[in-house]
Structures are given as structure tokens and as C-alpha cells.
C-alpha positions as CSV (number, residue, x, y, z in Angstrom):
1,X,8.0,-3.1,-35.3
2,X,5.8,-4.3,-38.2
3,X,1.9,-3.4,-37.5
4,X,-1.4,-3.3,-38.7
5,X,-4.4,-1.5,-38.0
6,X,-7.3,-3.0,-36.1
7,X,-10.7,-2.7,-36.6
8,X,-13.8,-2.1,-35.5
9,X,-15.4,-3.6,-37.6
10,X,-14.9,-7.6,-38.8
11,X,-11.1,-7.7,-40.1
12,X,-11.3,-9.1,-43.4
13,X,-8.5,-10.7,-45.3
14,X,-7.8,-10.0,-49.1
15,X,-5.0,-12.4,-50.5
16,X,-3.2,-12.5,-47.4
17,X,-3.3,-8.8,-46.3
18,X,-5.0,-7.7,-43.2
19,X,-7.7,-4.9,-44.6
20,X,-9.9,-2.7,-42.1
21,X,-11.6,0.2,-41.3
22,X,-9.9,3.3,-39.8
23,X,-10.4,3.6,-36.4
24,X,-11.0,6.6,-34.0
25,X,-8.8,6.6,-31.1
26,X,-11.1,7.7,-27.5
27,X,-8.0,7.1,-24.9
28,X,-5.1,9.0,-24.2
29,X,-1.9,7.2,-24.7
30,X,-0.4,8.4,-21.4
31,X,-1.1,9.9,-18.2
32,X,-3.2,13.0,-17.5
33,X,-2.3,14.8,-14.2
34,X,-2.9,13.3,-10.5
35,X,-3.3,10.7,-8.9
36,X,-3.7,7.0,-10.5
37,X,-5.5,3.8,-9.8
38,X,-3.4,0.9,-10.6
39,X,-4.2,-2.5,-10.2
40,X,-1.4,-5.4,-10.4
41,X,-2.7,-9.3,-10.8
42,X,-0.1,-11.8,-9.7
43,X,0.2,-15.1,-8.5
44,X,0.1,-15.3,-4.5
45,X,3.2,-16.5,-2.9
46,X,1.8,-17.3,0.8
47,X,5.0,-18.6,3.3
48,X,7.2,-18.5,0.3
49,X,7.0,-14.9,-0.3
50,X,9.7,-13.9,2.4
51,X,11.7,-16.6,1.3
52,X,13.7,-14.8,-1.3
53,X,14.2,-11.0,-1.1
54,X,13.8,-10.6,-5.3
55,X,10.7,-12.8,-5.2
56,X,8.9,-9.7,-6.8
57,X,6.6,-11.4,-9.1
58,X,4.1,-12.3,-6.5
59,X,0.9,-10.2,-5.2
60,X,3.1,-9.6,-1.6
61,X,5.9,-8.3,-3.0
62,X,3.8,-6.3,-6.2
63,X,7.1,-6.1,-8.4
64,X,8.9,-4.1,-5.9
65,X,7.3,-0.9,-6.9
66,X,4.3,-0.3,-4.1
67,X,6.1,2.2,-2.2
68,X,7.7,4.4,-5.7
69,X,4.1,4.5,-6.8
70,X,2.4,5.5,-3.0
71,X,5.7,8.3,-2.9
72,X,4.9,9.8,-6.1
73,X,0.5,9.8,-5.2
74,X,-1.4,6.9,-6.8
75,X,-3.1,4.3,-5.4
76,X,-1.8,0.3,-6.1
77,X,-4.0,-2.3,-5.4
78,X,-2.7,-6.2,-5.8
79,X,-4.7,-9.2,-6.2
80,X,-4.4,-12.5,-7.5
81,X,-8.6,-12.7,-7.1
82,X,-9.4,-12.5,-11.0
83,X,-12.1,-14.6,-11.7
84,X,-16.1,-14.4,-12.0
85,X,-17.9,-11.6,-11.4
86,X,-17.6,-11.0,-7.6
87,X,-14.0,-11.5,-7.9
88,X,-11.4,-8.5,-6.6
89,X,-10.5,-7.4,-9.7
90,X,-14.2,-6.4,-11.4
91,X,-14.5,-4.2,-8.1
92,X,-12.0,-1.9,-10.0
93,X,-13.0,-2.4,-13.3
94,X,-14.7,0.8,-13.8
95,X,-12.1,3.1,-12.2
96,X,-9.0,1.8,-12.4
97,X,-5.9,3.8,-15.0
98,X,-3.8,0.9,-15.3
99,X,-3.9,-2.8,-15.1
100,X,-1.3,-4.9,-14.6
101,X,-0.9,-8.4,-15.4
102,X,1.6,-11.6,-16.0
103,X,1.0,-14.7,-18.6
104,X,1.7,-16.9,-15.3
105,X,-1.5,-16.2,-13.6
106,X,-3.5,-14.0,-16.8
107,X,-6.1,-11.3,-15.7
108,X,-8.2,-11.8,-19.1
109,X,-9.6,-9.0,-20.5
110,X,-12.1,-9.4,-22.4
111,X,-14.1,-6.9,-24.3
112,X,-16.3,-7.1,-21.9
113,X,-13.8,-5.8,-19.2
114,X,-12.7,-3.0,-21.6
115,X,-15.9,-1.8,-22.0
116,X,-17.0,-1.2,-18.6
117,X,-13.2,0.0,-17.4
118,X,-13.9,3.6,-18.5
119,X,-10.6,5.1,-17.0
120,X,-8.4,2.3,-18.3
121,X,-5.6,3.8,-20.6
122,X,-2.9,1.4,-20.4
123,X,-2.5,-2.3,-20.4
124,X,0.7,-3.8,-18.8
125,X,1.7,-7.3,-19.2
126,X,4.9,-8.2,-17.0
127,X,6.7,-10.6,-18.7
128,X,5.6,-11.7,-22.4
129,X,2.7,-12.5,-24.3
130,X,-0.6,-10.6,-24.1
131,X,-2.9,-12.6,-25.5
132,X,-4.9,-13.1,-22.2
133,X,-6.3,-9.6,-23.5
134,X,-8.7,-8.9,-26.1
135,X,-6.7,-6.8,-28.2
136,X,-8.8,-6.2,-31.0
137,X,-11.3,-4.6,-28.3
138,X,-8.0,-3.0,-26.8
139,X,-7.5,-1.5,-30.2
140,X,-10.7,-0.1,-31.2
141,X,-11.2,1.2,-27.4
142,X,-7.7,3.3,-28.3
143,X,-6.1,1.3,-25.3
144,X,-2.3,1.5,-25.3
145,X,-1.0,-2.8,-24.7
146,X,2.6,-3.3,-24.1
147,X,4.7,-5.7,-22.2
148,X,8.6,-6.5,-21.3
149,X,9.6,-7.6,-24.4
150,X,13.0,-9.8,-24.4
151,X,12.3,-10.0,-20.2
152,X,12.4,-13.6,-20.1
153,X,13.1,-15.5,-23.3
154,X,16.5,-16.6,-22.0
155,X,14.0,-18.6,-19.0
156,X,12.0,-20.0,-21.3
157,X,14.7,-21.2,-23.4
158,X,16.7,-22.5,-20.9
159,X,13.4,-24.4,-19.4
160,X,12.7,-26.0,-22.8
161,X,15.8,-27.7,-23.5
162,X,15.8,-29.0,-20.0
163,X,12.0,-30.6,-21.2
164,X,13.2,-31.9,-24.2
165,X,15.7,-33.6,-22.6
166,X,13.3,-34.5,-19.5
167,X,11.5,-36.4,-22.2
168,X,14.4,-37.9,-24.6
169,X,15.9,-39.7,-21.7
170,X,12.0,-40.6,-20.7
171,X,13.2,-39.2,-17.2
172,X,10.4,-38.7,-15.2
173,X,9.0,-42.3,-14.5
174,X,13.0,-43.1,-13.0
175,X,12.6,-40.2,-10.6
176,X,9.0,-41.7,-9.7
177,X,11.0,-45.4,-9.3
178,X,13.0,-43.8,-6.6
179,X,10.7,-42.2,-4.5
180,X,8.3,-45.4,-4.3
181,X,11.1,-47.6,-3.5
182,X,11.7,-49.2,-6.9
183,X,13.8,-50.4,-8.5
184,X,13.5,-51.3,-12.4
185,X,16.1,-49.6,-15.1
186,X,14.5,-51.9,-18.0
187,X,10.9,-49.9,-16.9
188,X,13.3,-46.7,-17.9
189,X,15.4,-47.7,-20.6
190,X,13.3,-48.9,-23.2
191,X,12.4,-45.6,-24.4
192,X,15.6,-43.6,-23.5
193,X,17.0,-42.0,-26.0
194,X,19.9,-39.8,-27.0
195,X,19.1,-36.2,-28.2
196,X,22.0,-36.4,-31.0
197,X,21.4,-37.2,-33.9
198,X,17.6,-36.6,-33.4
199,X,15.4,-34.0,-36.0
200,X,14.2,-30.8,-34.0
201,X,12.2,-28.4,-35.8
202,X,10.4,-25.1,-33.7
203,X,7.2,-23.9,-35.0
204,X,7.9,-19.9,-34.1
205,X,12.0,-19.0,-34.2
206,X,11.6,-15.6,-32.7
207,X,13.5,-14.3,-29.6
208,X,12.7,-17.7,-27.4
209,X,12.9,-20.2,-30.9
210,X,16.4,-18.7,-31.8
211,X,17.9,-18.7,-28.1
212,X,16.7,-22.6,-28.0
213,X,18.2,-23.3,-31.3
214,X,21.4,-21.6,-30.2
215,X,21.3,-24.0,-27.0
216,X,20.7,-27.1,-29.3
217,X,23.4,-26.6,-31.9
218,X,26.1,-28.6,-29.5
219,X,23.8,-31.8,-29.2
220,X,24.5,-32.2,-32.9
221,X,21.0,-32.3,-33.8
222,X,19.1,-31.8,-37.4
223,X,17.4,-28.5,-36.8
224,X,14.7,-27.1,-38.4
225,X,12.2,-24.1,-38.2
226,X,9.4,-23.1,-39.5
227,X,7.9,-19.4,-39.0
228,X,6.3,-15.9,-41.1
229,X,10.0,-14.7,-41.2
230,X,13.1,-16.2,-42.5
231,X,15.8,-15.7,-40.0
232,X,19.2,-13.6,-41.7
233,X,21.3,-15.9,-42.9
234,X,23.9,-14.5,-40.4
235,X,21.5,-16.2,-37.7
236,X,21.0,-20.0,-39.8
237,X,24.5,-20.2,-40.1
238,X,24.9,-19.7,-36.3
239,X,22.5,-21.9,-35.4
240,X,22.6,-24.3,-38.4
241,X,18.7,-24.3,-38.5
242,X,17.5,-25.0,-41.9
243,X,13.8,-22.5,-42.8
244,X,11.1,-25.2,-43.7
245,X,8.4,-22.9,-45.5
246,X,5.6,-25.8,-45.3
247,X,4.1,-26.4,-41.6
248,X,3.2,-29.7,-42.1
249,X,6.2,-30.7,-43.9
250,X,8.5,-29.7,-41.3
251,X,6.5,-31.4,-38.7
252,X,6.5,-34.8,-40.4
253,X,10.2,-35.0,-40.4
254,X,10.1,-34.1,-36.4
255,X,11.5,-36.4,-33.7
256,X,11.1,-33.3,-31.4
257,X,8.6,-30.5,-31.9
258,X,8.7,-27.1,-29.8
259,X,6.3,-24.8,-30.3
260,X,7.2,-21.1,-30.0
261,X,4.8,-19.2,-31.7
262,X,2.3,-16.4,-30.3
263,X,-1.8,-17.7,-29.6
264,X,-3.7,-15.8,-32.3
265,X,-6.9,-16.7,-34.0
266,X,-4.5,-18.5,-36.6
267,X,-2.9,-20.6,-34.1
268,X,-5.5,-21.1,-31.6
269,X,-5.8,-25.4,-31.4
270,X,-3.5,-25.5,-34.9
271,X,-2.5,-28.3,-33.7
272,X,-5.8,-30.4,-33.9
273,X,-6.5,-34.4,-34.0
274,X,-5.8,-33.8,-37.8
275,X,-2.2,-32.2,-37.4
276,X,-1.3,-34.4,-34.9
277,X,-2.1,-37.2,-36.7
278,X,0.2,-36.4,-39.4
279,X,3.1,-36.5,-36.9
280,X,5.8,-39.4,-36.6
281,X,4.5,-41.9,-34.2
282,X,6.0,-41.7,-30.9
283,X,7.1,-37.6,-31.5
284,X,8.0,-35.7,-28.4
285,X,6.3,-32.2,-27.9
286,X,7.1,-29.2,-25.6
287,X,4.7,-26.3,-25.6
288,X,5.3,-23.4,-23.5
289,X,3.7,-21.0,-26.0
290,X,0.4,-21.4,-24.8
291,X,-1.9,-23.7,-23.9
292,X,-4.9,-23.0,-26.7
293,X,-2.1,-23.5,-30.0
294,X,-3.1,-27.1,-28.4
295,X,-6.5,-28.8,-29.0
296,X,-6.7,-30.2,-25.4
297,X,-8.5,-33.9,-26.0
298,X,-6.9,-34.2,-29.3
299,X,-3.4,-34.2,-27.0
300,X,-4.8,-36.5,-24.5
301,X,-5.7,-38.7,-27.1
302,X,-2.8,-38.7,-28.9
303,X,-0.7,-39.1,-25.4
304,X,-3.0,-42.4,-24.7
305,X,-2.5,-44.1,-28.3
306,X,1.4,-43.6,-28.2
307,X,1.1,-41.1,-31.4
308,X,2.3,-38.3,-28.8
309,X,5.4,-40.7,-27.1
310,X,5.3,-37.5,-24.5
311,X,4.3,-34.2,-23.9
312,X,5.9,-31.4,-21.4
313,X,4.8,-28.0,-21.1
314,X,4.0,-25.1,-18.5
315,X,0.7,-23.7,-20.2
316,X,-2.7,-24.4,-19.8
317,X,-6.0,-23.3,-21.1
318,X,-7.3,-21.6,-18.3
319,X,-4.7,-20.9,-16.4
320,X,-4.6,-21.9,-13.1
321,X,-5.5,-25.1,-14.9
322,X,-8.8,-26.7,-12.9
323,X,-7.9,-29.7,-10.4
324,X,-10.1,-31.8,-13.6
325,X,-7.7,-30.5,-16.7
326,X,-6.9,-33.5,-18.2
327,X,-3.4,-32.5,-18.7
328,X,-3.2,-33.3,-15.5
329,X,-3.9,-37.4,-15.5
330,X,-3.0,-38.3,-19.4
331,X,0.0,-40.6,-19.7
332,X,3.7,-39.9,-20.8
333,X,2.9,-36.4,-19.5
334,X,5.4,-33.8,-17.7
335,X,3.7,-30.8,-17.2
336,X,4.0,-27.7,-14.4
337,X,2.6,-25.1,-13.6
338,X,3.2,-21.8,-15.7
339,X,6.8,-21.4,-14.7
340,X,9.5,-21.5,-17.3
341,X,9.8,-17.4,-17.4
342,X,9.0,-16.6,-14.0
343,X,12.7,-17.7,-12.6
344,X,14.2,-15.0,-10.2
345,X,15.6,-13.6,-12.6
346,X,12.7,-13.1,-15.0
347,X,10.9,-11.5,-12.4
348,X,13.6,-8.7,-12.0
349,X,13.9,-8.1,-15.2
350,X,10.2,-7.9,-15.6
351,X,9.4,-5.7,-13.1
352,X,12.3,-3.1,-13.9
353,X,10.6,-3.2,-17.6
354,X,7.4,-2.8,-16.1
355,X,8.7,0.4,-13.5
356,X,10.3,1.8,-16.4
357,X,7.1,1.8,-18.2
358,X,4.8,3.1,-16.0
359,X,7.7,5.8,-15.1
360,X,7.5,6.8,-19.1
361,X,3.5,6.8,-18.8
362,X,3.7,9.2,-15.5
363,X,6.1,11.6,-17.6
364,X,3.9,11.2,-21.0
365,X,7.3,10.0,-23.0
366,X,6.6,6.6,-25.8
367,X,7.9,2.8,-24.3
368,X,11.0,1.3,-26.3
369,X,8.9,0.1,-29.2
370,X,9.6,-3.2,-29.1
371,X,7.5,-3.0,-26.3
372,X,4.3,-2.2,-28.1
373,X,1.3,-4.4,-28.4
374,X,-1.4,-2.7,-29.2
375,X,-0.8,1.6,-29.7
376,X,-2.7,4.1,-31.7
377,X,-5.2,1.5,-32.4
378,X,-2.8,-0.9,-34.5
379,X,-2.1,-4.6,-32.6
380,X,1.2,-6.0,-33.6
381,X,1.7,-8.2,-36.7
382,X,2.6,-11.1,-34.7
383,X,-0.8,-10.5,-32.6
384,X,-2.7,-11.2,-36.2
């Protein structure tokens, strides 16, 4: 994997490259002997918990791995209490060895966190994408960050076709029709579309962006992407995605626009009144990237006026999104909770990755390095 060094110091950029300081690393990679604290934040599952025997990914089922980690000594202590300053998880903060943690209900770390968790050496994140951490604190503490890489990106991708088309055939308000009793197909039709025929670019084709493309090639679409690496051409000519190099010059030719690109400090609200305005009127959006690649009122503006014609997504800046997020109310909306790669199967794939991991950390051997977020003080290009 392609990484660069993070500093302690303000990162400065130089004609594109990432320069910093060297950095001395304080934490041990992997475990020293006895007995661990581990701490695991889920999402709490309540009466559906016993519902479904692989329903791992919630705080009363821990990712299936409570008892291996009581047989082999170390202490595992689940919460979905994360917030504020009495909350659960600052109780362990200072003594905890590993935290645990999934993009559908994010423990953030913030330097803060990494500052006072003295013990911490490893940072899990089950499932993908990490940015709920601070990982240039992660780095310069000489934290090791690393998640399930590839754990769910089939989820995702399967979950955003199915909002694109959600949104192309302007399904939502006929499933509202039928359960208030009415009865009105022009109130649906006039903005049901086809999806042939229609442009597609994703903004971010990585492992989720080429597994959607893959899945729109048979809708006969015009597909376009736009991201920091050119796919082979092995890949375009399987997916018949054309590489738009310009941003903005992708996303004006756009019926549909998907974002699949990580949250950095690049991305974070990229898409501001600005962008947005620059879109085709009417354009449809899915997001679930994250919620921040999003300025939040500049959406719900843009949802109001028509300029957005509809926006579906799973995240939200914060997540859980408050009962007040305006997500929540603006119009031509079809939003959910954080769910797209938290399927059944996502969640055993994740917490196998995750078991295998902390397994490797135990016995002091490296993760697959795809797996790597932040090691030996260097965050992951795609982090930057």
C-alpha cells in the first residue's frame, strides 16, 4: 500500500507532495505479554439481538469473539455508550490496549482520547473507513490503525445501486401513497425515470466505486469516474467507465452522482453550495461515503430549490444523526440509518477480519497490509 509519513508537526505541502518531519515512534506495534484490556463500541441491538444467530455486529453479541478472548486471559468490555465525558467509554480511556470500533455507530477518537489512553496500542475498525479517528494524532502517538479492508464493499455496492434506483424511479413517495391509503400514479410518474441511457459518474472508483460500476454496466448507462488513480485499462474495458481527470467537469455532465471517496481534510464538505451549484439541475446524489464530503445546509438547500432532484444516503455527520439533523425533514430525501455495509454478511466477514487481527496482535505477527491505516507512524495515502 502507498503511504506517507505523518507528522508531528503541521504537514506541509510542496507542489503536491506531502513533506514532514520524522517521527519517533513511543508504542509497540503488537502485544506485550498478559492479559489485555479491550474495549469493542457497537451499535445495541435490544429484542433484535437474538433474532438472528450471526447478528454479531451488535454490543450483545461483541463480534462473536467474547468468550476466545476471556479463554485465552483478557478482559472485553462492550458498549455502545460513546459520547461526552461521563460516557462508558472515557471510563477506559486511560487503561485500555485495544479499541474497537465500526463506521456504523463511530467511537471518535480524537487526540484528545489518544492522549490520555496511555496503554492504547492498537486501533481496530470493524468494517471500513477510519476516519472517526484522529489519525494524524494516531500517527505521531506511534498507534498501529487498521481495519477489514474489502469486508464489506460488495454491501455497500449492492445498497447503492438499489438507491440510485430508489431515486430514478422517484420510488419512495408511491410506497408512502400506499400506506396512507392513496392512490395517485400521476403524483409518481412525473419524475420517474429510466436508469438507461442516463450519465453516471462516481467520485472515488476504488474497491466500492469499481464493484458499483461493474453492477451498472448492464443498465446501459454512460459511466464515468473520476479519482487520484486511473483504473488498468483491463478494469475500464470491463466496466466501460471512461477516467474524467477534472472534478468539476465530470460532475457537470452527471445525471447521477455517487460519491465513493474516503473523508479527509481534502474532501471534508467538497461538495459545498458552490460545487453543488455547478451540478445539472435536478441531479440525483447517493453518498454513503460519509456524511462530512457533504456540506449539510448547502444539501438541504439544494434539496428545497430542486437543484438536488434527490438525495439517498446512509451517513451522517455525527453519527447517530440527532432527532434535529436536517437530513432528516428536507424534501426529495431517502436517507437510513448507517446501514449499507452492516448486512449479515458484512458483519461476518468483519468480525473474522477483526479475530484474525487481534489473533496476529496476541502472537506479535504484521496484519495483511491492505489492512493498514496508520503503522510505524505513516497514515495511508488515501487517509491524506
Amino acid at each position: 500500500m502507498a503511504m506517507k509519513r505523518a507528522a508531528t508537526s503541521v504537514i506541509r505541502t510542496v507542489c503536491g507532495p506531502v513533506v514532514a518531519d520524522p517521527l519517533p515512534i513511543s508504542r509497540s506495534l503488537h502485544a506485550s505479554p498478559g492479559s489485555k484490556k479491550i474495549v469493542g463500541v457497537f451499535y445495541k441491538a435490544n429484542e433484535y439481538a437474538s433474532m438472528n444467530p450471526n447478528f454479531v455486529g451488535c454490543v450483545e453479541n461483541a463480534l462473536g469473539i467474547r468468550e476466545w478472548l476471556e479463554s485465552k486471559g483478557h478482559q472485553y468490555i462492550v458498549t455502545d455508550d460513546k459520547e461526552g465525558p461521563d460516557c462508558e467509554l472515557e471510563k477506559h480511556i486511560p487503561d485500555l490496549h485495544v479499541l474497537i470500533s465500526t463506521p456504523f455507530h463511530p467511537a471518535y477518537v480524537t487526540a484528545e482520547r489518544i492522549k490520555k489512553a496511555k496503554n492504547l496500542q492498537l486501533l481496530l475498525t470493524a468494517g471500513v473507513g477510519s476516519d472517526h479517528i484522529d489519525l494524524q494524532a494516531a500517527a505521531a502517538a506511534g498507534l498501529t490503525v487498521a481495519e477489514v479492508t474489502g469486508s464489506n464493499v460488495v454491501s455497500v455496492a449492492e445498497d447503492e445501486l438499489m438507491r440510485i434506483l430508489i431515486l430514478v424511479r422517484n420510488f419512495l413517495p408511491g410506497y408512502h401513497q400506499v400506506i396512507s391509503g392513496d392512490w395517485n400514479v400521476a403524483g409518481i410518474a412525473h419524475r420517474a425515470y429510466d436508469l438507461e441511457g442516463k450519465t453516471v459518474g462516481t467520485f472515488g472508483a476504488g474497491r466500492i466505486g469499481k464493484l458499483l460500476l461493474q453492477r451498472l454496466k448492464p443498465f446501459n448507462c454512460n459511466l464515468l469516474y473520476h479519482d487520484r488513480l486511473k483504473m488498468d485499462p483491463e478494469m475500464e474495458a470491463q466496466t466501460g467507465a471512461k477516467f474524467e481527470e477534472d472534478l468539476d467537469a465530470m460532475l457537470s455532465k452527471c445525471d447521477i452522482v455517487v460519491i465513493n471517496t474516503p473523508l479527509t481534510e481534502k474532501t471534508r464538505g467538497i461538495f459545498d453550495k458552490e460545487r453543488i451549484a455547478k451540478l445539472k439541475k435536478g441531479v440525483l446524489i447517493v453518498n454513503n461515503a460519509r456524511g462530512a464530503i457533504m456540506d449539510t445546509q448547502a444539501v438541504v438547500d439544494a434539496c428545497s430549490s430542486g437543484q438536488i432532484g434527490g438525495y439517498s444516503g446512509d451517513v451522517w455527520y455525527p453519527q447517530p444523526a440527532p432527532k434535529d439533523h436536517p437530513w432528516r425533514y428536507m424534501p426529495n430525501q431517502a436517507m437510513t440509518p448507517h446501514i449499507s455495509g452492516t448486512t449479515i454478511d458484512a458483519q461476518l466477514r468483519y468480525a473474522a477480519g477483526t479475530k484474525d487481527m487481534l489473533d496476529r496482535y496476541f502472537r506479535g505477527e504484521d496484519f495483511p497490509a491492505q489492512n493498514y491505516i496508520v503503522k510505524e507512524g505513516i497514515v495511508a495515502s488515501q487517509y491524506l
